[in-house]
N, C-alpha and C positions, 0 to 999 in steps of 0.2 A: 504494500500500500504506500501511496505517496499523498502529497498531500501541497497544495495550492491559496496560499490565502491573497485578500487584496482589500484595503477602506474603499466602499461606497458613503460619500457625501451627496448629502440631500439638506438644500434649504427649504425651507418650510414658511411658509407667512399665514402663522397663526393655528389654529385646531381645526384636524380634519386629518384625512386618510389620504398620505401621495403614493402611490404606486411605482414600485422599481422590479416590477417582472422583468420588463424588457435589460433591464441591466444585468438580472442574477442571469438570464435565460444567456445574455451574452459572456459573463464571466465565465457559465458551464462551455459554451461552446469553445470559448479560449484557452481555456485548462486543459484539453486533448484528452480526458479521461471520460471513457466510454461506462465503466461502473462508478456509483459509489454515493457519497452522502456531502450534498449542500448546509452547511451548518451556517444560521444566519444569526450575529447577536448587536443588538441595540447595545451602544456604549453610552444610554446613559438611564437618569432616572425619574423624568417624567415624560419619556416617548416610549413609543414599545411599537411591538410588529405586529400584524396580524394575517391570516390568509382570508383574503374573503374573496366573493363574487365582483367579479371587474366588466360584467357587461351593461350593468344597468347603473347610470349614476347616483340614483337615489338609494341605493344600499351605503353609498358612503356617506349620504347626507341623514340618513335613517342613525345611523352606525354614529355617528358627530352626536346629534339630538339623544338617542338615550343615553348616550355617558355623561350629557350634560345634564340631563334629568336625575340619574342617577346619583351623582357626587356634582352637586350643585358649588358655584362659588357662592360664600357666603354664609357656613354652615358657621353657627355661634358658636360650635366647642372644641371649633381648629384654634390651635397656637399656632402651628408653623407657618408663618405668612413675611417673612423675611425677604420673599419676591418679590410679594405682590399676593392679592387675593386670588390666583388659579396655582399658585405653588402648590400646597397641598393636596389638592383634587387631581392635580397631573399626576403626584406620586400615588393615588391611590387606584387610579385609572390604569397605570402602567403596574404598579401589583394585580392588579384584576384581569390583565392580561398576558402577555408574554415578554420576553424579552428575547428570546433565542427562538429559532425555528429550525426544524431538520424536514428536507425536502428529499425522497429519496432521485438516484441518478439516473437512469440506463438509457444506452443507444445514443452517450455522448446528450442526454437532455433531462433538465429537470423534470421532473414529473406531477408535472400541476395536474389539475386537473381541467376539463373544458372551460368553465366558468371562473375559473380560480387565479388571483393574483397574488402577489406579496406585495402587503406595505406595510410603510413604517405611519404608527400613527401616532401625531402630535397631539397632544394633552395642554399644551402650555398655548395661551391668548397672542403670546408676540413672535416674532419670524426667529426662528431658529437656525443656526447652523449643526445638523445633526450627522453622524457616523454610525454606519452599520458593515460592521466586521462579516466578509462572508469566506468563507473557507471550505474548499471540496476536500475531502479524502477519499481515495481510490486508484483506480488504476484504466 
């Protein structure tokens, strides 16, 4: 087994889901490894990843509106707000979801599925400069 890593940067201008399939589909393509495993990790901690449906746009604006419903800014019995008031809701937002993702490889290609994208999704109100570690192992 060998093994391929590379930084993907993604700026962000504000909360919501950007999609970087096209980037990971090309890093597998570039790595010349026909088996093996896409390992993806957010290097930080109020963004995080997820895999969802990329053909319909309002999956991601659905996907924005519950998390905001859900861990609202402005909860009375957060302390940590040192940011700003969405500091703490991004950290709890990215606990509630992933940070790392395993994509399996073959035939030299990720293995999404029809409907399925990878993105990195921001949590935080203002434009970010974000890093997402992707690394194949294989052969």
């Amino acid at each position: 087994m060998d093994m391929v890593q590379d930084i993907h940067e993604i700026l962000t201008d504000g909360q919501g889901l950007y999609e970087f399939t096209e980037q990971a589909n090309y890093f597998v393509a570039q790595s010349g490894f026909t088996q093996g495993v896409l390992n993806v990790f957010c290097r930080h901690t109020s963004a995080s990843l997820v895999i969802q449906e990329n053909a319909d746009r309002d999956v991601r604006r659905d996907m924005k509106e519950f998390f905001a419903r859900l861990v609202p800014e402005g909860l009375d019995w957060i302390k940590h707000t040192c940011e700003g008031p969405d500091d703490m809701p991004a950290h709890i937002k990215s606990a509630l979801t992933a940070t790392s993702l395993s994509i399996p490889v073959d035939a030299g290609q990720a293995m999404f599925g029809t409907w399925q994208g990878i993105y990195l999704f921001e949590h935080r109100s203002h434009p970010h400069h974000r890093q997402v570690v992707m690394q194949i192992i294989g052969r």
